[in-house]
C-alpha positions as a printed Julia matrix, in Angstrom:
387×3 Matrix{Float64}:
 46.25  32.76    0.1
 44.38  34.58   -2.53
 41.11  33.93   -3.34
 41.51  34.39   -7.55
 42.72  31.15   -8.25
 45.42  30.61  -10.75
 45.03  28.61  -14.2
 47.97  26.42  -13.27
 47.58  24.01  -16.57
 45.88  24.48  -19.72
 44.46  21.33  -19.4
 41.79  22.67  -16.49
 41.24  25.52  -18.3
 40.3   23.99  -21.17
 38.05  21.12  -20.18
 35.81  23.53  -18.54
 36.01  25.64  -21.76
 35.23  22.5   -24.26
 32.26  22.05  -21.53
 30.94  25.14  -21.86
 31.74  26.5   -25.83
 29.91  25.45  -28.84
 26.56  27.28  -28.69
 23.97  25.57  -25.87
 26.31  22.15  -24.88
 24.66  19.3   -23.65
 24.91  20.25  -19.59
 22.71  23.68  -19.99
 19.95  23.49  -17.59
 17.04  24.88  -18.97
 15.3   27.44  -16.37
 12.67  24.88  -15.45
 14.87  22.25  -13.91
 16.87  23.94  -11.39
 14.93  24.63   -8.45
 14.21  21.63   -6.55
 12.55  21.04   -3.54
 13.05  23.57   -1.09
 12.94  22.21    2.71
 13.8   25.27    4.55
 10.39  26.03    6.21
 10.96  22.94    7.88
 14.8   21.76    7.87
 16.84  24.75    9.07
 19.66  23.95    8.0
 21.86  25.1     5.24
 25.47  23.72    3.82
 27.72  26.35    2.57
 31.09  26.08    1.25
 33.35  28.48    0.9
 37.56  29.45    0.77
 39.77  28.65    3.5
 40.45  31.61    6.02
 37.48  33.76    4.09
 35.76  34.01    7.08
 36.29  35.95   10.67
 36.7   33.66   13.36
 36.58  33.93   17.11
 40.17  35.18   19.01
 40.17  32.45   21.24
 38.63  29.57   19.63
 38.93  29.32   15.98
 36.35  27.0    15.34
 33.92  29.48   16.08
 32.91  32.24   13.16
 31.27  34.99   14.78
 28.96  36.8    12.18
 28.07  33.0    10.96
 26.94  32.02   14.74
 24.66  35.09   15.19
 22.75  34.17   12.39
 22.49  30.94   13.8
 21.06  32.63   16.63
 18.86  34.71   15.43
 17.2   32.67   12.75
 17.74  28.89   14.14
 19.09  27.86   11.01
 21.67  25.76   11.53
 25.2   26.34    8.97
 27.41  23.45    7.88
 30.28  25.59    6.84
 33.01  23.65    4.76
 36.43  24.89    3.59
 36.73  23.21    0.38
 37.71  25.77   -2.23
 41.05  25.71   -2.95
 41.08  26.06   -7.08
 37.91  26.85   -9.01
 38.82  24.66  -11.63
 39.17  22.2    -9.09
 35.9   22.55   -7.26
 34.28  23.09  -10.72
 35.69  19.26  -11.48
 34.08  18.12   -8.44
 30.72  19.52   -8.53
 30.39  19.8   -12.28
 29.46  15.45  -12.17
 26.18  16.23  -10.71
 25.47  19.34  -12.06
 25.37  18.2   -15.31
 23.41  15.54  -14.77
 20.81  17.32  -12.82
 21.66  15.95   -9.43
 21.97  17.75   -5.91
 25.63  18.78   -5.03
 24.86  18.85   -1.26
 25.54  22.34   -1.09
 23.39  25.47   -0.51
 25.62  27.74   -1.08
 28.87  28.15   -2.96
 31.62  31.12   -3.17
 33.82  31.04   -6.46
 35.4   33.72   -8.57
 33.3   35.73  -11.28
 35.35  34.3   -13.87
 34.09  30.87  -12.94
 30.76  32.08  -12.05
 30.42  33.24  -15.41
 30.88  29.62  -16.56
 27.93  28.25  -14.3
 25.86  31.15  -15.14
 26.03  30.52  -19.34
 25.45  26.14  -17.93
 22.23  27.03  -16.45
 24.06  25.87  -13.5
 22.77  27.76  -10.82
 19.17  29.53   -9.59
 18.22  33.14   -9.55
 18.15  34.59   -5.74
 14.5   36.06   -4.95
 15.79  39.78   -4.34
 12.37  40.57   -2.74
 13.46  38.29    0.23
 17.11  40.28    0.38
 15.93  43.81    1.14
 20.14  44.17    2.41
 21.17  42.85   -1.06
 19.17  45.12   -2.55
 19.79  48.43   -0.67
 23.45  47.67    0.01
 25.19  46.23   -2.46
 28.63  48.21   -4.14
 26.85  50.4    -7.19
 30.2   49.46   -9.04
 29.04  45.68   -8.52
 25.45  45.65   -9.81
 25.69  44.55  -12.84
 29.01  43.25  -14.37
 28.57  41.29  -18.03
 28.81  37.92  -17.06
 24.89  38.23  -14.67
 23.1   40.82  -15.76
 21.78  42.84  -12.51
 23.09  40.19  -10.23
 20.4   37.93  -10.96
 22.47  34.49  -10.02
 25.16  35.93   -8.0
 26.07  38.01   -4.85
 29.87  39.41   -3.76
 31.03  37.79   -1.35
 33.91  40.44   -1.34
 35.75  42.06   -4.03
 38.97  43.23   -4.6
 41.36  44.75   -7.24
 44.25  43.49   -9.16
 46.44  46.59   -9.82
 50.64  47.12   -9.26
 52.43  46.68   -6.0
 56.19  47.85   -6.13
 58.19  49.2    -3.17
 59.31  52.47   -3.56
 61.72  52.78   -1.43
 63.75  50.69   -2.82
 62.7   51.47   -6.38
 63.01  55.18   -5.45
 60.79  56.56   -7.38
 56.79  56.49   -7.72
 54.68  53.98  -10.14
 51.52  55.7   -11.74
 50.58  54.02  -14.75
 51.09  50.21  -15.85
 53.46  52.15  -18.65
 55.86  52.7   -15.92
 56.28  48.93  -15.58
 58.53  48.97  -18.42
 61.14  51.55  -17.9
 64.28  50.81  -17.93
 65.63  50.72  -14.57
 62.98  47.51  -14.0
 64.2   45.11  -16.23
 64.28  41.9   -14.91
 62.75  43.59  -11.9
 59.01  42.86  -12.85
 56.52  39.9   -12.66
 53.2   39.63  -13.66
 50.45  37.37  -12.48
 50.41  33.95  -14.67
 46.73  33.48  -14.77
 45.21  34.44  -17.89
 41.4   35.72  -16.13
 43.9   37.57  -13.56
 46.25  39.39  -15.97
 44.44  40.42  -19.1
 42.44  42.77  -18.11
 45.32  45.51  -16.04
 47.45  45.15  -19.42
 44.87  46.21  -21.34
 43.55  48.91  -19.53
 47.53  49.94  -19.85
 46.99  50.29  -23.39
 43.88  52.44  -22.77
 41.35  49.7   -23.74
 37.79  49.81  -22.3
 37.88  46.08  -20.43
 34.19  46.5   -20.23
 33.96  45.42  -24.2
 37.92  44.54  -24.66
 38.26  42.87  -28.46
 40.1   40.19  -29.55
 42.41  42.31  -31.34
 42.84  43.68  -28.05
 43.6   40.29  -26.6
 46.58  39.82  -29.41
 47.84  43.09  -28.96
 48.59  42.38  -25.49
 50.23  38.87  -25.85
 52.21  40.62  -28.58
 53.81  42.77  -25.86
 54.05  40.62  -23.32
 55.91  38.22  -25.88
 58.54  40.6   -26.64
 59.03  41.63  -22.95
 59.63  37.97  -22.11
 62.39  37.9   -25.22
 64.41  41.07  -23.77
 63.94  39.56  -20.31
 62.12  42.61  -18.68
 59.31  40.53  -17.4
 61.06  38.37  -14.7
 58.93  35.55  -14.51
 55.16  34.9   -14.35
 53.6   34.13  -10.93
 51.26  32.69   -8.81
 50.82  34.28   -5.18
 54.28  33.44   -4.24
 55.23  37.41   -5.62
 54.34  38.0    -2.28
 57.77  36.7    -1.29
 59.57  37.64   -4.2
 57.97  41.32   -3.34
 58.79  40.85    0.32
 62.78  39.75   -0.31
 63.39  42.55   -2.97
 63.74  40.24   -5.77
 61.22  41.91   -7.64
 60.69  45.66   -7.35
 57.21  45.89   -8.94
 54.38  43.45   -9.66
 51.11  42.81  -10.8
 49.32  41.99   -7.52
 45.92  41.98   -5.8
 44.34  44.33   -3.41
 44.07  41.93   -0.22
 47.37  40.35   -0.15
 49.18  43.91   -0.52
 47.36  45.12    2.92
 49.16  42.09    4.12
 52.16  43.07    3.24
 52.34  46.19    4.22
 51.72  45.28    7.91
 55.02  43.89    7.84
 56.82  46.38    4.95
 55.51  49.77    4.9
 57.8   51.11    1.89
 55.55  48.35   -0.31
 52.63  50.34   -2.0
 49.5   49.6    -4.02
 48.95  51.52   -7.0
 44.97  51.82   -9.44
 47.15  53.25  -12.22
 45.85  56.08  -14.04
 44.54  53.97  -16.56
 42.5   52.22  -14.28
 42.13  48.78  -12.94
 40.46  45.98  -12.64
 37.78  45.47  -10.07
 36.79  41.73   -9.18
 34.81  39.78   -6.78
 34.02  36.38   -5.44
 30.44  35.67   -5.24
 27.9   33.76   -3.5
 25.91  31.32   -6.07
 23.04  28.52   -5.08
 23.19  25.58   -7.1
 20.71  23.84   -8.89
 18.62  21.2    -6.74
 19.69  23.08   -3.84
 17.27  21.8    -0.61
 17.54  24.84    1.32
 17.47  27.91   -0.9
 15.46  30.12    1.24
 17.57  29.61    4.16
 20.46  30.61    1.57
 19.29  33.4     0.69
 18.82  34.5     3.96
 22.62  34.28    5.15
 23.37  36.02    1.64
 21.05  38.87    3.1
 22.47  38.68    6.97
 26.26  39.21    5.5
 24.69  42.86    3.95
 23.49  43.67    6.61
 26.38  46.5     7.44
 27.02  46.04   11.08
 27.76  42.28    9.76
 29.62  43.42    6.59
 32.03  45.79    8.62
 32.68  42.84   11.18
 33.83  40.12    8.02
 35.6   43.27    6.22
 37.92  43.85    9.52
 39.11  40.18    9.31
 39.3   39.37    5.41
 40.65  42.55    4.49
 39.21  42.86    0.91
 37.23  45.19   -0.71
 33.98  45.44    1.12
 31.02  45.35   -1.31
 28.5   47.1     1.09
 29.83  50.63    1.72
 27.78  51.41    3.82
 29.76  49.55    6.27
 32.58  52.51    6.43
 30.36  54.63    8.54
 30.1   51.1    10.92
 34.2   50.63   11.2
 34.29  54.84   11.16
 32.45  54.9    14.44
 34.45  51.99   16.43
 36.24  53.18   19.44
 38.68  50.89   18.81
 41.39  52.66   17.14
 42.54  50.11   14.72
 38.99  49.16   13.38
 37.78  52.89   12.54
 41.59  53.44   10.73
 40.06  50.85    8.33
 37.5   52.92    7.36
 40.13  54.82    5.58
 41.76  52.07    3.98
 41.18  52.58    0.57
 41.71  48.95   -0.78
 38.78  48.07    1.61
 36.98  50.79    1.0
 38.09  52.86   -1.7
 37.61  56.41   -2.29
 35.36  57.92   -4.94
 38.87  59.23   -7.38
 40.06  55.37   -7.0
 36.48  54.38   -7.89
 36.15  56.17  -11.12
 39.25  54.09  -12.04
 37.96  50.55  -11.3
 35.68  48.67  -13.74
 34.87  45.11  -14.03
 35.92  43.29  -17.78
 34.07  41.63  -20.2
 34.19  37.77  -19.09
 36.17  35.82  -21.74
 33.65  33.57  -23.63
 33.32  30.17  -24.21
 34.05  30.4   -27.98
 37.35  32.21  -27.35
 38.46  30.52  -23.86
 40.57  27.59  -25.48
 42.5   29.54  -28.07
 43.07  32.22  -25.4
 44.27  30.06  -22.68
 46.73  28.05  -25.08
 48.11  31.13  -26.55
 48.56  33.14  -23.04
 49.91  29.32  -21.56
 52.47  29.59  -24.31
 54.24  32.97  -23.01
 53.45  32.4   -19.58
 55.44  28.82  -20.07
 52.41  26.78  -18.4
């Protein structure tokens, strides 16, 4: 499962987007009314929700979460840790009741994508972390990940892990290599290529493609690339728009070359090794899922410890050997690098968990579509994609 969700309807899409457009709506939370009180000198506890199968768990009993007990241990604060995130427009519907209404969610601490976070960032929705209590955080944290548009300096938001969304394609059976998103379109792949269906996951590869800085894309960019895309669809190169089941169509040979993400293609490749990941020359696009605390939340000192404990890079290198994402601390390469364990210290030189400084000078995060242009986006992207 990946952890970028797919817009599967317009419909989601564009309730959030009617939520959030038109100027400040009615659910912003001005800066005074989002802290509540905090209980954590005294209640050690902490509720955090999070993806299914985001998190390492023990060999023999997978109930227990190793890097989430130790902190346990070593602070006494006890973790409620939920699986609930399947969709982030679904978990936005369910918490978005209470939010708006300046209510408690129940939850401490939440992990969604940056597209979404962007969404709770521009509501007021959620409470800056105290980054003098996070000395980790501070010292750690991916230089590429700092500051992307959406949260200035990482004010409201931490990775939780990152990842890129570039082109898979297996080459043996293609023959031949794949270096830029151009290459997509030769010939000898028509009917042979898929891209991703989402609108937040696809935008931003195809217009690197056409050599467009995603870091301030336009909206003439925007229709440029739907204008493409369009006419690809009509001559039947593209052969369908997906979800994560490419993986399969990738994995049979129905398709030879896709748009794909970072995590599920080191997946993949344990099974197939002709399947490769490309960051095509152009560059791609570099994403994460972050760590938020939601307004009202009781125990926000206690959350902002565990956001600290996961930077830690002893901690970071154990999650990043499970998950198999990009790893936003990289200082935990030297950690894996050092294992005597043969398998952990060949992950060091994975670059799609830790990639290498040419890759890096590829990857850049894109400007987060806004709430003025979300609804007209979505339905005109929905229209090609056939959603």
């Amino acid at each position: 499962m990946s952890r970028r969700s797919l817009l599967c309807a317009f419909g989601a899409g564009a309730a959030g987007a009617t939520l959030a457009g038109c100027g400040v709506p009615a659910a912003f939370v001005e800066p005074g009314d989002r802290a509540g009180r905090d209980s954590s000198a005294t209640d050690h506890t902490l509720h955090f929700a999070n993806w299914p199968l985001y998190i390492d768990t023990d060999d023999e009993d997978e109930s227990k979460r190793p890097t989430l007990d130790a902190f346990s241990q070593r602070t006494g604060i006890s973790v409620t840790y939920t699986e609930e995130i399947n969709d982030n427009d679904e978990f936005f519907g369910k918490i978005s009741p209470a939010l708006m209404n300046h209510q408690e969610t129940g939850r401490d601490l939440i992990v969604i994508s940056d597209w979404m976070a962007a969404r709770f960032v521009r509501l007021g929705w959620v409470q800056e972390m105290d980054r003098a209590k996070q000395p980790n955080v501070a010292k750690y944290l991916d230089p590429l990940l700092r500051s992307p548009a959406f949260d200035e300096g990482r004010l409201h938001s931490v990775p939780w892990q990152s990842g890129i969304t570039g082109i898979a394609y297996n080459r043996r059976k293609l023959g031949r290599e794949i270096r830029s998103t151009g290459d997509l379109w030769a010939a000898d792949l028509r009917g042979r290529v898929t891209l991703l269906s989402g609108l937040d996951e696809s935008f931003a590869l195809l217009m690197q493609g056409n050599g467009v800085d995603i870091t301030r894309w336009t909206a003439d960019d925007f229709h440029e690339i739907c204008e493409q895309t369009q006419k690809r669809v009509r001559s039947k190169h593209i052969r369908r728009f997906t979800g994560n089941d490419y993986i399969k169509d990738l994995a049979t040979g129905d398709v030879l070359a896709c748009q794909a993400y970072s995590g599920d293609v080191i997946q993949l490749q344990a099974d197939n090794p002709d399947i490769e990941f490309v960051v095509p020359e152009e560059g791609a696009e570099l994403w994460a899922e972050s760590l938020m605390i939601p307004n009202l939340a009781r125990h926000k000192r206690n959350a902002e410890r565990l956001v600290d404990h996961y930077y830690d890079p002893e901690v970071a290198a154990e999650l990043a050997t499970w998950v198999n994402y990009v790893c936003p601390v990289p200082a935990a390469r030297d950690v894996l690098a050092s294992s005597k364990d043969e398998e952990t210290a060949a992950l060091a030189e994975d670059p799609l968990i830790f990639p290498d400084d040419a890759m890096r000078k590829r990857l850049a995060i894109a400007r987060d579509i806004t709430s003025e242009e979300r609804m007209d986006f979505a339905k005109k992207w929905n229209s090609i994609v056939g959603l």
